[in-house]
N, C-alpha and C positions, 0 to 999 in steps of 0.2 A: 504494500500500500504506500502512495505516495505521497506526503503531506510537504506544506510549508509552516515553517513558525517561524510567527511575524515578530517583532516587535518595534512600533511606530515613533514616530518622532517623539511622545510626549511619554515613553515607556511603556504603554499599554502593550500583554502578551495574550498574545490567542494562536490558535492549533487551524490550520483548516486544510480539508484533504480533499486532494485532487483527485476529480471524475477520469477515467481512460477514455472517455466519450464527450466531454464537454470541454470547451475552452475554458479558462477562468483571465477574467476580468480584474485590474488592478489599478487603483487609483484614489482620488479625495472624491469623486463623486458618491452620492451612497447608493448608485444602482449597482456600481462594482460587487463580485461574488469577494474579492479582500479589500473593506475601506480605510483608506492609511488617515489617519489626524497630522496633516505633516502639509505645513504651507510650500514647500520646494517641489512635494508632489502633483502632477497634472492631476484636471477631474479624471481622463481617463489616459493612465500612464503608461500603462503595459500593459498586457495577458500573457499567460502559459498556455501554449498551443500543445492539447494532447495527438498525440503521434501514434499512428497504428501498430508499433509495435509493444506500444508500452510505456516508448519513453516518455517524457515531456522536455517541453524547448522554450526557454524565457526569449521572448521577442519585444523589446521597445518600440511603443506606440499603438497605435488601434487602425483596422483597418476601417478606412471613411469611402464608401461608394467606389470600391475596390481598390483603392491606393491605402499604400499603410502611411499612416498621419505619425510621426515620431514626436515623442516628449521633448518637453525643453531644456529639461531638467537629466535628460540620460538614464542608461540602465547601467550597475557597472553591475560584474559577479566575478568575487575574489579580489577586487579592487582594479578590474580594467571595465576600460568603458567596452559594451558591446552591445549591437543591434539586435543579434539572432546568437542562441547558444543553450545547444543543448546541452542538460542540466544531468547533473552527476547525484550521486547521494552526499551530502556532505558542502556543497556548492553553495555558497552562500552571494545571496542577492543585493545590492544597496540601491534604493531610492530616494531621494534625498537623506534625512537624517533616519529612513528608517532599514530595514534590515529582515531578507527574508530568506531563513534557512532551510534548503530543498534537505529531504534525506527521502529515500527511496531504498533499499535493498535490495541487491540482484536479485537474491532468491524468492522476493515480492514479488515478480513482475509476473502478471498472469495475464498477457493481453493474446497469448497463443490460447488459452483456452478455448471452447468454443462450444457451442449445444445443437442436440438434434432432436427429433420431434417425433422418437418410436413411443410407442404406444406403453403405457406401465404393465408392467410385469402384470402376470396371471394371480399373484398372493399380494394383496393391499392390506396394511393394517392403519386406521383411523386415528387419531387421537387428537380432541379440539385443544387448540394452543391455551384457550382460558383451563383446562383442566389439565395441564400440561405439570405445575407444580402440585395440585392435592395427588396427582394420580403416582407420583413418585412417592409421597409420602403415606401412601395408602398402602395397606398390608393385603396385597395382592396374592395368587396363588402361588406360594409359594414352588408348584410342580416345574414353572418356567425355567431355571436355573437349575443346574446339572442335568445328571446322566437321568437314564430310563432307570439305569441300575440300583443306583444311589437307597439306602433305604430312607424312609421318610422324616425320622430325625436330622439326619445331614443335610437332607434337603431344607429342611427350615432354618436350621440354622446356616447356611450356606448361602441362602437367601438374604436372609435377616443380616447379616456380617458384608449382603453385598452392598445394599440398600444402606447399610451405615457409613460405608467408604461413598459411597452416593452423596449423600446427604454432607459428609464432611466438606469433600471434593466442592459441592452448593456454596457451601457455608464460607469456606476459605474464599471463592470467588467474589461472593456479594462482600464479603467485608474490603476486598481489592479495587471495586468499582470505584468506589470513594475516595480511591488515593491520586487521581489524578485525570486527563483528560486523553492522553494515549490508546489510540483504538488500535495500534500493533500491537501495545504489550495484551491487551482486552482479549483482541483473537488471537495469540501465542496462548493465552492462558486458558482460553477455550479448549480449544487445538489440544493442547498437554492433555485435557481433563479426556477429551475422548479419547485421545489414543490410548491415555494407560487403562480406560475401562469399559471400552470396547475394541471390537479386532478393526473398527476402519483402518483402511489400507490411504484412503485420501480424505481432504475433511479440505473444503473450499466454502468461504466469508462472499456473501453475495449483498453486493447494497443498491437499494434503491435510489434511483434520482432524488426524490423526495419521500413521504411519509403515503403509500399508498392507501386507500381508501376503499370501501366497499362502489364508491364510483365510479374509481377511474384504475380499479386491478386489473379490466381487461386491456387497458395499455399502457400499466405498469412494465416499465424494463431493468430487470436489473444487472449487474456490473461487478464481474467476479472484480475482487480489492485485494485477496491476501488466497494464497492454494499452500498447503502443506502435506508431505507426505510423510508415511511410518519413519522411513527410513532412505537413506540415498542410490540404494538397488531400485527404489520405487520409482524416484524424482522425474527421471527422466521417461518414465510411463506415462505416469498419472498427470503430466502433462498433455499426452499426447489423445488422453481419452474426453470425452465430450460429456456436455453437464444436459441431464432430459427437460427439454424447455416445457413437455408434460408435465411432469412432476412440478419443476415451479411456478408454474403457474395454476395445475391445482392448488397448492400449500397457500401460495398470494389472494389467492381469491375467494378458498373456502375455510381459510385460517386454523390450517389445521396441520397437522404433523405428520408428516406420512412415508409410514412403509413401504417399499416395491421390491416383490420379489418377481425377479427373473425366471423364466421358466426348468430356465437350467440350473437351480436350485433347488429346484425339485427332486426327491431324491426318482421319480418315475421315471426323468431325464435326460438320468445319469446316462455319460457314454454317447450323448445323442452330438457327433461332429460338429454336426450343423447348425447347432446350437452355441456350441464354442466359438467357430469363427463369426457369426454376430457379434460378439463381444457384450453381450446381456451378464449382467451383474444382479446382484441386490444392493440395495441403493435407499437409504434415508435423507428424507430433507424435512426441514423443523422451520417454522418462521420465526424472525425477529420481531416480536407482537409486543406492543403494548396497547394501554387501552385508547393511545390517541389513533392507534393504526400501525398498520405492517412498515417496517425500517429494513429490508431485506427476509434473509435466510441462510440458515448453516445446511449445507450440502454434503454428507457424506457417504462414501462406496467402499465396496469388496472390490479388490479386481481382479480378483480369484473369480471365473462366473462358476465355482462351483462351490462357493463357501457362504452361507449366509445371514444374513441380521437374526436376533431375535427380538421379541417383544421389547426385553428388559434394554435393550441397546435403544430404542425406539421412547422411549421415559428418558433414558440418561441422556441422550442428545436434546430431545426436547425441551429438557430442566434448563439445560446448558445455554441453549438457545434462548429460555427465556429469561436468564440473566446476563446475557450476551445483550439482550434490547435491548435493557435498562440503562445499559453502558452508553450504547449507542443512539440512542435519546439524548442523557445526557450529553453528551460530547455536541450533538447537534442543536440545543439548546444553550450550549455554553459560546458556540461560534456563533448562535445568533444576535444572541443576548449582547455579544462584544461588538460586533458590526452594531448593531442597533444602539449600543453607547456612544459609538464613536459618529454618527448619524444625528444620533440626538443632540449630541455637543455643541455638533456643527449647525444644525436647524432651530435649537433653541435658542438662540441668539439675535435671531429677526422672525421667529413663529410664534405664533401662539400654540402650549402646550396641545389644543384640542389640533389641531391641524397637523405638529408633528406627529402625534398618535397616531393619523388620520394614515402620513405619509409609510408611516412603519406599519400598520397593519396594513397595508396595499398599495405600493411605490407604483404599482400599473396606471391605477388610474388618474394619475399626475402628472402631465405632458412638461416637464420641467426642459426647456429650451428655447423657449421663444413661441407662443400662441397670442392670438387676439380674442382680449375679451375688453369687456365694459366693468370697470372699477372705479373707484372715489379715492383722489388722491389729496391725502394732508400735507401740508407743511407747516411746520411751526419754527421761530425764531425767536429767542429773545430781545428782547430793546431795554439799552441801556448799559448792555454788558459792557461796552469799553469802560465806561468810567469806573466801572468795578475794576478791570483789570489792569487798569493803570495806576491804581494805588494798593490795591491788595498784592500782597505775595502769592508766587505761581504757586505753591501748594495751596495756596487757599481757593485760588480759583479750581484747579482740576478736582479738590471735594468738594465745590461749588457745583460743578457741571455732573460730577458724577451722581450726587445727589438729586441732580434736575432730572438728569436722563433716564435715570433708576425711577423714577416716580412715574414719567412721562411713559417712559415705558408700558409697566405695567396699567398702566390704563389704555393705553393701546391694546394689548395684547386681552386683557379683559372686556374687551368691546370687539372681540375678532379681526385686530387690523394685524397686520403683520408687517414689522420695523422694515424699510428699506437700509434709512442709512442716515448714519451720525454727519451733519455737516455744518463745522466748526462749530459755533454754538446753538445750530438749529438740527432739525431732523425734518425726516421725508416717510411717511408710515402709507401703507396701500390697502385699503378696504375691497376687497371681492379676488384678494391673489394670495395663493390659488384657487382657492376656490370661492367660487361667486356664488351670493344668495339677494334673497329681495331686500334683506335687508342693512347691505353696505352701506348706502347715502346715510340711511338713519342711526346706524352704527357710526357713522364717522364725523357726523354733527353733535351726534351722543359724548362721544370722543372728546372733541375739540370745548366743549362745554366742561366735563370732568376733568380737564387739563387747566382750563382758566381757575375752575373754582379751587385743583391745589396749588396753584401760585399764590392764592389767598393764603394759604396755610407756610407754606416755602416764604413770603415774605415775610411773617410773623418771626419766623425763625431766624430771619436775617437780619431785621431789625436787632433779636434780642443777643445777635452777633456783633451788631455794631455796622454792618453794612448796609447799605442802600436797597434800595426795594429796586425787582424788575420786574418787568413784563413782558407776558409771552404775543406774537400777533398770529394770527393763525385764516391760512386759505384754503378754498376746498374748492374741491371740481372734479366733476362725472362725465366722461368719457371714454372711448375705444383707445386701449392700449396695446403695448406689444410686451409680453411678460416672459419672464423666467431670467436664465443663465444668459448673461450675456455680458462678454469680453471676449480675452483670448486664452490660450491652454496655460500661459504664464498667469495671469489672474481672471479670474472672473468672479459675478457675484449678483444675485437676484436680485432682480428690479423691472421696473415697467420704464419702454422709452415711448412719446408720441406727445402729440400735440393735449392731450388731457395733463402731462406732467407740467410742461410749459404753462399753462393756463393757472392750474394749481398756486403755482411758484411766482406768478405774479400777482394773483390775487394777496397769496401773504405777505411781497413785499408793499403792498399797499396798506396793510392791516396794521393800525397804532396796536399800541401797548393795550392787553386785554379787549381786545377786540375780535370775533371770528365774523369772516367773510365767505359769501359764499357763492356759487356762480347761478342763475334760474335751472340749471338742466338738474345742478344738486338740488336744489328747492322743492324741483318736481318730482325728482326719484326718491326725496326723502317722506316720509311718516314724522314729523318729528314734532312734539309736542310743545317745544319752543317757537316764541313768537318771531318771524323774520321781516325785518323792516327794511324796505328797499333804498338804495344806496345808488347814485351816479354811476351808470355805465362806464368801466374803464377800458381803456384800447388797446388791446394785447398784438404785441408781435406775429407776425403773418396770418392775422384773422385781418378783413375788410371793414368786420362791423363789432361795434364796440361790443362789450361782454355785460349782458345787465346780471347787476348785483344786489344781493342782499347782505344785512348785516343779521346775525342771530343774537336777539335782544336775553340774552343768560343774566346779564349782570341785574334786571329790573327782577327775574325770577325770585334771584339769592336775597333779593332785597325784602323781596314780601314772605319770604320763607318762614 
């Protein structure tokens, strides 16, 4: 199995392992399958191009409408820079300040594997994955284990003594889940468990793309990750033999565990040629089940086609298997959980929490690049600021401003606006981006009103500082914009450009101290239960005809309050 561990610009570590069928995506954007926190890094820096033989190949840049688009920032690995370079176990990646350690194992590579689609064996034995650990713990007929011969005290106890290195074998594993995020060391320790307590001959880690589902198991695919065999006489067989895409895809679909015995297992069969050159085995496959849904399946064979499973082998992989999920749940809850930190970081910083949520439970339906929609754009500035900052001390003014912006903030963010951008001592916040409702205009007059009235409060506090009072002025305007990501791979960063920003930003440079302005089309889009008093058409840049305005009369509100 082939993983990278990353560790990003600001030290954060996480595990993620590479598909033999999917590219993996690398960069600060958070549609990336690895998102780096690292300003050196492009939104989209690089990918790992899987390679049909197994390997995988670190390539600088993304390909764009069939040209590959290269970083600005470089790939190096080992400390030279390179374009294309396929990747070793051991190979270590750098992106800007961050650091991505390929390790793969030769003896991992299983993309020679391969499956066929004969029909299961004549002998099926059943067993549902939810009944998978009582049916181990359950004192079962003891006659399964040993000989015919045996008399029936041995046999119980031979049983009972097997069931207990059973249960041990469980027990040691679950406590190991816990130690860490490593899904080789997970399947090695599976792997040991059945070789030493059954005769499988191969035992192959099969993973799904995702978490299959009782919807979508008929075009579940899964993706042998790790094959292990008994022994090195084996290696180079059980390579060469095929996984029954039968079999997996009953176990995927009807979530259950199941036996196949080959014909020629049979003992009627014995001797039958033609039987042997088929290469029919008996053959176990157990799913990776938990209760969100199937994560894969453990695969294992005789490649003896004359030697075969028993029941009791059919409980112990099972068990195995379904402490093998747990693992592998976690681990893919622990990579997502880390991606979604380092996402969050990055979006909460101009989103409102409801809308990051929004983007992390379903990145799909947010065309983040540049779309046209219709939104309400604020601007706000302060007046008066110089005189403050030419007698105050610069640390007093950056707790000045940080203080303004942290309050102003959150009242954006609490009325659904989401921050564009800090500019000098004013800001730019966007009502209906990304996603638009009926109620932006009236959100962002809401807005612009809960801003003036904590300035009433903020200058309270600065008086009792000893400084001067200020005032916020505040414009608004409703129109068609062009939104998202937009710069270049060296910076970028969300915002709306168009003739509604322009409009906005002159309305507020005409707004005194405590004052919000606003333009007729916001007037009309808005609900808003403040009185608006109309105001001298002002003449804005590349429009013909002047812009008729209102003022939102808030301050007569707070008066009668």
């Amino acid at each position: 199995m082939a993983v990278l561990k990353v560790t990003d610009a600001s030290g954060r570590q996480a595990q993620h392992q590479l598909n033999a069928r999917v590219n993996c995506m690398i960069g600060r954007a958070p549609d990336n399958q690895i998102v780096l926190d690292d300003p050196r890094a492009s939104r989209h820096h690089a990918h790992i191009k899987a390679n049909e033989d197994g390997s995988f190949t670190v390539v600088d840049g993304v390909i764009v409408n069939g040209q590959i688009k290269r970083s600005a920032n470089k790939v190096f690995v080992n400390g030279e820079q390179k374009f294309d370079h396929p990747l070793k176990d051991g190979d270590r990646v750098t992106i800007g300040a961050s650091t991505l350690r390929f390790e793969q194992p030769k003896e991992e590579r299983t993309a020679d594997l391969s499956y066929d689609d004969k029909p299961l064996g004549h002998t099926q034995l059943l067993m549902s994955a939810k009944d998978v650990l009582t049916t181990v713990l359950r004192q079962s007929d003891p006659g399964i284990s040993g000989g015919a011969s045996a008399p029936r005290g041995d046999r119980v106890l031979e049983s009972l003594q097997r069931k207990a290195n059973i249960l041990s074998e469980i027990y040691e594993m679950s406590k190991a889940l816990g130690a860490g995020f490593d899904l080789d060391r997970i399947f090695k320790m599976a792997t040991d468990i059945i070789f030493r307590s059954t005769p499988a001959d191969r035992v192959v880690a099969l993973l799904s793309d995702g978490i299959v589902t009782e919807q979508n198991a008929d075009n579940a695919k899964l993706f042998p990750i790790a094959t292990r065999a008994r022994d090195e006489k084996l290696e180079a067989h059980a390579r060469k033999m095929t996984i029954g895409r039968t079999i997996t895809r009953k176990v995927m679909k009807d979530r259950v565990a199941l036996l196949s015995q080959d014909a020629a297992a049979d003992e009627q069969f014995a001797g039958v040629d033609s039987i042997v050159s088929q290469g029919v085995r008996s053959t176990i496959c157990a799913p990776l089940f938990t209760e969100s849904g199937v994560h894969g399946a453990l695969y294992a064979d005789r490649l003896d086609p004359f030697s075969a499973f028993k029941p009791d082998d059919l409980e112990l992989i099972s068990a195995v298997a379904a402490q093998t999920a747990i693992a592998v749940e976690n681990v893919r809850a622990h990579e997502r959980l880390a991606k979604e930190e380092v996402a969050r970081a990055n979006y909460s910083r101009f989103l409102p929490e409801y809308v990051v949520k929004q983007m992390l439970e379903n990145p799909n339906s947010f065309k983040l690049g540049g779309v046209t929609q219709t939104i309400t754009v604020l601007f706000a500035d302060i007046r008066g600021f110089t005189r403050i900052s030419e007698h105050a001390p610069p640390e007093k003014i950056v707790q000045l401003l940080n203080r303004y912006f942290s309050a102003m903030t959150d009242i954006i963010f609490a009325h659904g606006g989401t921050l564009d951008k800090y500019l000098g001592d004013g800001l730019m916040a966007l009502f209906g981006a990304p996603t638009v409702t009926p109620k932006d205009a009236t959100n962002a007059i809401s807005a612009a009103v809960a801003m003036q009235r904590r300035m009433l409060s903020i200058n309270d506090e600065l008086r009792a500082e000893g400084f001067p009072e200020i005032g916020i002025g505040i414009g608004l305007h409703t129109g068609e914009v062009i939104v998202g990501y937009i710069g270049s791979e060296r910076r970028s960063e969300y915002t709306a450009i168009g003739d509604a920003v322009n409009t906005s930003s002159r309305l507020e440079s005409n707004a005194k101290a405590g004052e919000i302005l606003v333009s007729e089309v916001t007037a009309q889009a808005a609900r808003s239960r403040y009185q608006l008093a109309p105001r001298e058409p002002i003449t804005v840049k590349n429009r013909e005809q002047p812009v008729p305005l209102f003022e939102v009369e808030w301050q007569h509100q707070v008066s009668n309050a």
